[in-house]
Residue, then its C-alpha position, 0 to 999 in steps of 0.5 A: x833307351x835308358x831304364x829308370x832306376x828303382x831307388x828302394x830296389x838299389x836300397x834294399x840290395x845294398x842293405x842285404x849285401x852290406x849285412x853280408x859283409x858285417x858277418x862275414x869272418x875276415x874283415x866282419x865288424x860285428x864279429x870283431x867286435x863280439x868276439x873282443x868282448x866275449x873272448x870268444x872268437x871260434x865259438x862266434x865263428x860257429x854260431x854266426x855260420x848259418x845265419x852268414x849263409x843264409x844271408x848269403x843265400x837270400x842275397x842272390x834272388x832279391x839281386x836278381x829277381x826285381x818284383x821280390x824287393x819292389x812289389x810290397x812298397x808299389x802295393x803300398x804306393x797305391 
């Protein structure tokens, strides 16, 4: 029996994740581009490690844990 996909879920997770990815230190966007205009590569490094791990730690339960991203826009819907 197929599932039916929840869009706003699959769009929430991909935004988490692609978040991730733009601060993430070797191939980081946002960090690139940062530290090429302050001149400050390390100290960027050092200054976005909490905010990276606590994205990192905030991707896994709204991955795996479907009410967490689909119950305030159902609540809404309403």
């Amino acid at each position: 029996m197929a599932t039916r996909i929840d869009y706003v879920r699959i769009d929430i997770i991909f935004i988490d994740n692609i978040e991730v990815v733009y601060l993430a230190p070797p191939v980081g966007l946002s960090l690139l581009m940062s530290s090429y205009r302050f001149h400050k590569a390390v100290a960027l490094l050092r200054a976005t490690l909490p905010v990276i791990s606590v994205l990192s730690v905030a991707v896994l339960p709204t991955t795996s844990i479907p009410e967490l991203t689909t119950a305030l826009p159902h609540w809404l819907s309403r």
